[in-house]
LOGU-710630 format. One record per residue: residue in one letter; x, y, z of N, C-alpha, C in turn. Coordinates in Angstrom, 1 decimal, padded with zeros to 4 digits, always signed. Each point is the difference from the previous one (the first is absolute). Layout:
# LOGU-710630
pt residuo:A n_X:X n_Y:Y n_Z:Z ca_X:X ca_Y:Y ca_Z:Z c_X:X c_Y:Y c_Z:Z
...
# end
This chain:
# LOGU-710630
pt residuo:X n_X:+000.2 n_Y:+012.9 n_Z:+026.7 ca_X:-000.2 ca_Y:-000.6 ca_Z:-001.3 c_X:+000.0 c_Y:+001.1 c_Z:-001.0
pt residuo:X n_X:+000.8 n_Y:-000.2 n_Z:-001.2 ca_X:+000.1 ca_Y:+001.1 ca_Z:-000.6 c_X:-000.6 c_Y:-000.5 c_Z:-001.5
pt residuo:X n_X:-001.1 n_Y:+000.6 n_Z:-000.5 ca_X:-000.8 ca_Y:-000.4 ca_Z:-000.9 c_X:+000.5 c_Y:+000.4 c_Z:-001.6
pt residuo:X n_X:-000.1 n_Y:-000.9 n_Z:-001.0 ca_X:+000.4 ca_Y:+000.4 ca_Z:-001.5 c_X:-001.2 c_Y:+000.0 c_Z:-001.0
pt residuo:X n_X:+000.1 n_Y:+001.6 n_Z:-000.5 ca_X:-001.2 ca_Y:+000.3 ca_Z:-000.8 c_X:+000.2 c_Y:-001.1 c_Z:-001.4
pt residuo:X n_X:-001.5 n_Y:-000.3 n_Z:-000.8 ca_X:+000.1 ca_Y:-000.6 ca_Z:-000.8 c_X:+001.0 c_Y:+000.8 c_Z:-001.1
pt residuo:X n_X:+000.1 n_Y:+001.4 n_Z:-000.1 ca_X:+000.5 ca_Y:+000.5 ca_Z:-000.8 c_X:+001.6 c_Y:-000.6 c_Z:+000.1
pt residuo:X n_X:+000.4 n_Y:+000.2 n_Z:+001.2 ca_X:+001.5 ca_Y:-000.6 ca_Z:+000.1 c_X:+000.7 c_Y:-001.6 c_Z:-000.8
pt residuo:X n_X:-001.1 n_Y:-000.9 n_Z:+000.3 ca_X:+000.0 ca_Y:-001.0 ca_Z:-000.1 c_X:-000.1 c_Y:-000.1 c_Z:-001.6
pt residuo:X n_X:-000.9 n_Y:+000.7 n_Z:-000.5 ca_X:-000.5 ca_Y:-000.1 ca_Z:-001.3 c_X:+001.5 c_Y:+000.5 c_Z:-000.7
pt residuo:X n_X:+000.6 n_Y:+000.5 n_Z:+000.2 ca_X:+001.2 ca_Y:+001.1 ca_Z:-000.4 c_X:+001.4 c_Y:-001.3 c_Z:+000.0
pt residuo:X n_X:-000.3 n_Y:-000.7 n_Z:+001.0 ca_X:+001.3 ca_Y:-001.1 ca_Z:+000.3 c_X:-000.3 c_Y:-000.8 c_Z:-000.8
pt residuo:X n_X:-001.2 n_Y:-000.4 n_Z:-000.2 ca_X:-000.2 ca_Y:-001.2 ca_Z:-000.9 c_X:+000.3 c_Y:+000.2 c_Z:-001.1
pt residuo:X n_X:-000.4 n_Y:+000.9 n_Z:-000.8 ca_X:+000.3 ca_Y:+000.4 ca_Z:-001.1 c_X:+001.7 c_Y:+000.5 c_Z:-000.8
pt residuo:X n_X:+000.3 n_Y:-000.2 n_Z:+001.1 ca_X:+001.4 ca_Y:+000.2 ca_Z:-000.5 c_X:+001.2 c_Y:-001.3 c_Z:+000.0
pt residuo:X n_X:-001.0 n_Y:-000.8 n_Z:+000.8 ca_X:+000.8 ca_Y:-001.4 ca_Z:-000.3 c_X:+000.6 c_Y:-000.1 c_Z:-001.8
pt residuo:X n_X:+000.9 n_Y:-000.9 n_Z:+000.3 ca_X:+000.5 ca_Y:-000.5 ca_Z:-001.2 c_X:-000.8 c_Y:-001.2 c_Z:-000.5
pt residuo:X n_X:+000.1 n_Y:-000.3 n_Z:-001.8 ca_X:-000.5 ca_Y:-000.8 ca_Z:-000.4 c_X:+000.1 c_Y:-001.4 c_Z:+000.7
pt residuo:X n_X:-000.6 n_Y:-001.1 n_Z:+000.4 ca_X:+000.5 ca_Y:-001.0 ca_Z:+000.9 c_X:-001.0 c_Y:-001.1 c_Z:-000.7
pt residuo:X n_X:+000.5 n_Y:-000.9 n_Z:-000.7 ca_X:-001.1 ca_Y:-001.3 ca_Z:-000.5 c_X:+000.5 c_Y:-001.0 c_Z:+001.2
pt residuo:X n_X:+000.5 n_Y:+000.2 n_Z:+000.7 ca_X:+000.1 ca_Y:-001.3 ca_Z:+001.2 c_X:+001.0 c_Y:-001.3 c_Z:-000.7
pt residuo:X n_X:+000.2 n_Y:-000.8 n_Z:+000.8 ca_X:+000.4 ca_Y:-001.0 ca_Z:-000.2 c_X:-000.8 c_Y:-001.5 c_Z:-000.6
pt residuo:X n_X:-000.9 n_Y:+000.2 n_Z:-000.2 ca_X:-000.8 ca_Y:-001.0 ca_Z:-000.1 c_X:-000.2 c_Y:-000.2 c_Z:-001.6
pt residuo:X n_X:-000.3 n_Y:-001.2 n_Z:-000.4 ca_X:-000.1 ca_Y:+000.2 ca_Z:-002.0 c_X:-001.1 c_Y:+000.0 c_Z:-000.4
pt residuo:X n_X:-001.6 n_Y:+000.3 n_Z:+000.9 ca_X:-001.1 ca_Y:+000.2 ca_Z:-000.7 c_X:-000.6 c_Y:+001.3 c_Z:-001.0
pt residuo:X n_X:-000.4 n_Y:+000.2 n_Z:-000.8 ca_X:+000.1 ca_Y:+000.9 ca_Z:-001.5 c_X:-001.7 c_Y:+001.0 c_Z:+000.8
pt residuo:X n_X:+000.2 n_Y:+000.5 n_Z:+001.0 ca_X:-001.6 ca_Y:+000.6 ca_Z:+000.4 c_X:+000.4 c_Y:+001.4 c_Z:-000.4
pt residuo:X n_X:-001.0 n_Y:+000.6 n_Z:-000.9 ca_X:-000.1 ca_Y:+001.8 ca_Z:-000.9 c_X:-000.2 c_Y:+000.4 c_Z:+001.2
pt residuo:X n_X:+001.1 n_Y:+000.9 n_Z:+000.1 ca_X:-000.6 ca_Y:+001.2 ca_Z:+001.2 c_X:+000.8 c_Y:+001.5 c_Z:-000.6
pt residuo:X n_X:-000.4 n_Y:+000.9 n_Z:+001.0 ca_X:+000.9 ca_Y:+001.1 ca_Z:-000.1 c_X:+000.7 c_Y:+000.6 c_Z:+000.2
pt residuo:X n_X:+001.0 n_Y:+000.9 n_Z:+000.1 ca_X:+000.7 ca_Y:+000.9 ca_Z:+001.3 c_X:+000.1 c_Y:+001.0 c_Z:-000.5
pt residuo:X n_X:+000.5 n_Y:+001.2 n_Z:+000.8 ca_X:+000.1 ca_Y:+001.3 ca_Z:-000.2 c_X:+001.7 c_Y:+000.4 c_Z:+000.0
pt residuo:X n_X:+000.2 n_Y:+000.5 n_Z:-001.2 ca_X:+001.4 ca_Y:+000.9 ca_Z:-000.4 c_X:-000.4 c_Y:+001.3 c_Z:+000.8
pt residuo:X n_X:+001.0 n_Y:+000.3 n_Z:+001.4 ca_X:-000.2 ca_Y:+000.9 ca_Z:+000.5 c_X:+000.9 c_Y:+001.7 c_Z:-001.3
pt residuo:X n_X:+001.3 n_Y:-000.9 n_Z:-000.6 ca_X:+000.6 ca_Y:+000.9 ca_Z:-000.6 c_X:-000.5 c_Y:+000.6 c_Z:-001.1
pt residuo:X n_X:-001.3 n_Y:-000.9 n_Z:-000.6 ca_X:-000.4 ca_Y:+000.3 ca_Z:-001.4 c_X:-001.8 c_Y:+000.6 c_Z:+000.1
pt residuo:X n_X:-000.4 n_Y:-000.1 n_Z:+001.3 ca_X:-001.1 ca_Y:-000.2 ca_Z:+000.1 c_X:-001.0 c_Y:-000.9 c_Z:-000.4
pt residuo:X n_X:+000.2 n_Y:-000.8 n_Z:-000.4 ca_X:-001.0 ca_Y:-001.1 ca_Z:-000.7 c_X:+000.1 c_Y:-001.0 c_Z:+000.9
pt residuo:X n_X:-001.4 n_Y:-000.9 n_Z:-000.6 ca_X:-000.1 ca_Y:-001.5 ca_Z:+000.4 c_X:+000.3 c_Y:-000.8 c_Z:-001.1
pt residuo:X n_X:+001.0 n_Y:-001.0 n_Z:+000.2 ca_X:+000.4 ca_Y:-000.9 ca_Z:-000.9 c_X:-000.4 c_Y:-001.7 c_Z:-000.1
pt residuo:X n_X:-000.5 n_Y:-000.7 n_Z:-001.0 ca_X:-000.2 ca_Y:-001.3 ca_Z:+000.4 c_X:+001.4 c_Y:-000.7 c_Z:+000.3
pt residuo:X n_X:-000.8 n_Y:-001.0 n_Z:+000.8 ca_X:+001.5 ca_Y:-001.0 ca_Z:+000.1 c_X:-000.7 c_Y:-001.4 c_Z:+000.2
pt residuo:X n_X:+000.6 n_Y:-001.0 n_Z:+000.4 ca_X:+000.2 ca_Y:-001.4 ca_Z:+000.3 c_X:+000.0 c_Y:-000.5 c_Z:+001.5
pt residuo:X n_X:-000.8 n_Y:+000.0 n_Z:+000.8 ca_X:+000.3 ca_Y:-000.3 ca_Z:+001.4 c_X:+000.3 c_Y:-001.4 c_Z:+000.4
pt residuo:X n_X:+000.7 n_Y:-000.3 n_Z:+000.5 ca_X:+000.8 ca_Y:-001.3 ca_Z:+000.5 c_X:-001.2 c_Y:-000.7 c_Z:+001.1
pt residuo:X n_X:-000.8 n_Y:+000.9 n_Z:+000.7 ca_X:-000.9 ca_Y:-001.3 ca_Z:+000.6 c_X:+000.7 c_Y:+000.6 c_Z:+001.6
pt residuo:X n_X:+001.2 n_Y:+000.4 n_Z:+000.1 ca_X:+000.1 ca_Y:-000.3 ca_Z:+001.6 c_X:+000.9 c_Y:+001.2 c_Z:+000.3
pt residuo:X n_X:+000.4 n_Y:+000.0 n_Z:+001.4 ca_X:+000.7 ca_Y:+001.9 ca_Z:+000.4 c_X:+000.1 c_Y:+000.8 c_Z:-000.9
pt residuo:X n_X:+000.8 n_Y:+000.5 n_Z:-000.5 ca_X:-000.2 ca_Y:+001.0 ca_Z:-001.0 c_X:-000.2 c_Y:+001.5 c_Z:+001.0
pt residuo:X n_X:-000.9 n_Y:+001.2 n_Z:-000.5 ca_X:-000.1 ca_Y:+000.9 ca_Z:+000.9 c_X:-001.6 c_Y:+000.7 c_Z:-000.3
pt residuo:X n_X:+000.1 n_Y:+001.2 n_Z:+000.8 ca_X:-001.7 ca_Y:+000.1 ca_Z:+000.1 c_X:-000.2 c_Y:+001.2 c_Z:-001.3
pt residuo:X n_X:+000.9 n_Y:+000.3 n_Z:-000.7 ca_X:-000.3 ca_Y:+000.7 ca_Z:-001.0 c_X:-000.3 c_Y:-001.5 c_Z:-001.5
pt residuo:X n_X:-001.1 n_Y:-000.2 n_Z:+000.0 ca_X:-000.2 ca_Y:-001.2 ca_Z:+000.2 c_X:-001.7 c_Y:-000.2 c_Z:-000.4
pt residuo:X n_X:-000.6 n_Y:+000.8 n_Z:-001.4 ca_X:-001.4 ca_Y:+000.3 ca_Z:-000.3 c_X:-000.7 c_Y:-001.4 c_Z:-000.6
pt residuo:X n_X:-001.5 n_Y:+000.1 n_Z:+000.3 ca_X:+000.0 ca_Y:-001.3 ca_Z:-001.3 c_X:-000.7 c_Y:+000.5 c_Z:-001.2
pt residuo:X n_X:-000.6 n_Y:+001.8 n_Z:+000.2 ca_X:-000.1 ca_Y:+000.5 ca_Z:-001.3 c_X:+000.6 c_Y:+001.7 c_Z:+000.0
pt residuo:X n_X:+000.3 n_Y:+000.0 n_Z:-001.4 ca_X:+000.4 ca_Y:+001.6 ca_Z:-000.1 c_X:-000.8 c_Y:+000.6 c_Z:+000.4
pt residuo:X n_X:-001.4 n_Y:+000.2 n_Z:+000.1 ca_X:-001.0 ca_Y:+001.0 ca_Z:+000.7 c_X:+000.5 c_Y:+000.3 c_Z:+001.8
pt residuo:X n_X:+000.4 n_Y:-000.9 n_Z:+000.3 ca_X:+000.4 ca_Y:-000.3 ca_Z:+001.8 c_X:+000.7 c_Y:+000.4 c_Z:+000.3
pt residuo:X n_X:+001.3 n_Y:-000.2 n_Z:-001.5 ca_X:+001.6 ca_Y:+000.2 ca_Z:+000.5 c_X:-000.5 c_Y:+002.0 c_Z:-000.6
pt residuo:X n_X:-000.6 n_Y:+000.0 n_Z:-000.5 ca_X:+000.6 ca_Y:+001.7 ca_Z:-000.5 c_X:-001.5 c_Y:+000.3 c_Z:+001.2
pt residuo:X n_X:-000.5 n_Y:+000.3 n_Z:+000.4 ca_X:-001.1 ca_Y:+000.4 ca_Z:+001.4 c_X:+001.2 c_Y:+000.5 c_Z:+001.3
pt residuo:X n_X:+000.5 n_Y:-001.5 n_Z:+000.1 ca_X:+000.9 ca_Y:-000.2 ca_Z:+001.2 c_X:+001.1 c_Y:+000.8 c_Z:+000.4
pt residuo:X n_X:+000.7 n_Y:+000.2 n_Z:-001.9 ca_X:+001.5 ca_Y:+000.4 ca_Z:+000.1 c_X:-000.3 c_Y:+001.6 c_Z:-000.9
pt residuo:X n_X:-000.4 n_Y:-000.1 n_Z:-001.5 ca_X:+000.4 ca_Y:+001.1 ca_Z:-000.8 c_X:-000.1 c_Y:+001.4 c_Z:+000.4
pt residuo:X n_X:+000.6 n_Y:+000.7 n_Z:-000.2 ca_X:+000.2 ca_Y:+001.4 ca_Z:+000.7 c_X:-000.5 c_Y:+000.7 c_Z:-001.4
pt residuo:X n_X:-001.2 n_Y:+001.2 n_Z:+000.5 ca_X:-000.3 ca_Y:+001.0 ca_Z:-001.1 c_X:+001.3 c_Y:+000.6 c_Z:-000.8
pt residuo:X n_X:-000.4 n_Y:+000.3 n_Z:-001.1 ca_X:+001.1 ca_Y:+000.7 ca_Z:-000.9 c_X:-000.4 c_Y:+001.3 c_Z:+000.8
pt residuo:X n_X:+001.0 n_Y:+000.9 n_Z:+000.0 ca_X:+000.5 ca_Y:+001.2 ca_Z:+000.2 c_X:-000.9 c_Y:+000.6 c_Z:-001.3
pt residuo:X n_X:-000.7 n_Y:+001.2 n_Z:+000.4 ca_X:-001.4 ca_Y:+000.7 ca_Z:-000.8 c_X:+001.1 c_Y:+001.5 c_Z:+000.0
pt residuo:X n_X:+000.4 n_Y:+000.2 n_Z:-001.1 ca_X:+000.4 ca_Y:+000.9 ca_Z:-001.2 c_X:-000.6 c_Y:+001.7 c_Z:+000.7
pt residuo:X n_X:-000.2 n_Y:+000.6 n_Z:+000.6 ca_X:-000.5 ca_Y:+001.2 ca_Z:+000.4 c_X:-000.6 c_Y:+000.9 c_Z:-001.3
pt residuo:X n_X:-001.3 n_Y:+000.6 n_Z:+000.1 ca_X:-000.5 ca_Y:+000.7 ca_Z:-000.6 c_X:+000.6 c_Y:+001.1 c_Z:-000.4
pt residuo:X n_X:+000.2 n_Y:+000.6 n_Z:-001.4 ca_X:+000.9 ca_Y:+001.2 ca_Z:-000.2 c_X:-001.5 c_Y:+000.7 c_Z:-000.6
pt residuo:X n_X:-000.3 n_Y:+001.3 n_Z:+001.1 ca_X:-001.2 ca_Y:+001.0 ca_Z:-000.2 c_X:+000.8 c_Y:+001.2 c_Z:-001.4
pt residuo:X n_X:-000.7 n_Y:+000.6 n_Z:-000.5 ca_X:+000.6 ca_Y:+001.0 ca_Z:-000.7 c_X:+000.2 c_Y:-000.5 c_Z:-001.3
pt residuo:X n_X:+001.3 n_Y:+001.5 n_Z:-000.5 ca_X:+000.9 ca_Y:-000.4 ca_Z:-000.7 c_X:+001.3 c_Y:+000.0 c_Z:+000.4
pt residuo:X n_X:+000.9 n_Y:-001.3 n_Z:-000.8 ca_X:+001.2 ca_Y:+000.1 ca_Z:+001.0 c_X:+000.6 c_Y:-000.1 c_Z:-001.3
# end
């Protein structure tokens, strides 16, 4: 049995594509723009759809958003 870290999992999900499902119910949720980094609202259909798939931006940016890149200290004069 070969086991999958949450990190992995967390990494796949988040890169799903936007998916409102098939269904026509109007339920606020979230998902994550793997290309833009953000969480964006959307409109969820109620049924399949996919697991990038929040029901608040606090959840979806925890789950998915990736730190900004931190600018390195310049000591001196340069």
């Amino acid at each position: 049995v070969i086991g999958v870290s949450s990190t992995t999992k967390r990494k796949h999900r988040c890169k799903f594509p936007l998916d409102d499902g098939p269904c026509r119910a109007l339920i606020p949720r979230w998902w994550y723009d793997y290309k833009t980094n953000n969480c964006t609202a959307f409109y969820y259909g109620g049924c399949e759809g996919n697991e990038n798939n929040f029901e608040t931006k606090d959840m979806c940016e925890e789950k998915c958003k990736r730190p900004r890149p931190r600018k390195p200290k310049v000591l001196g004069n340069v």
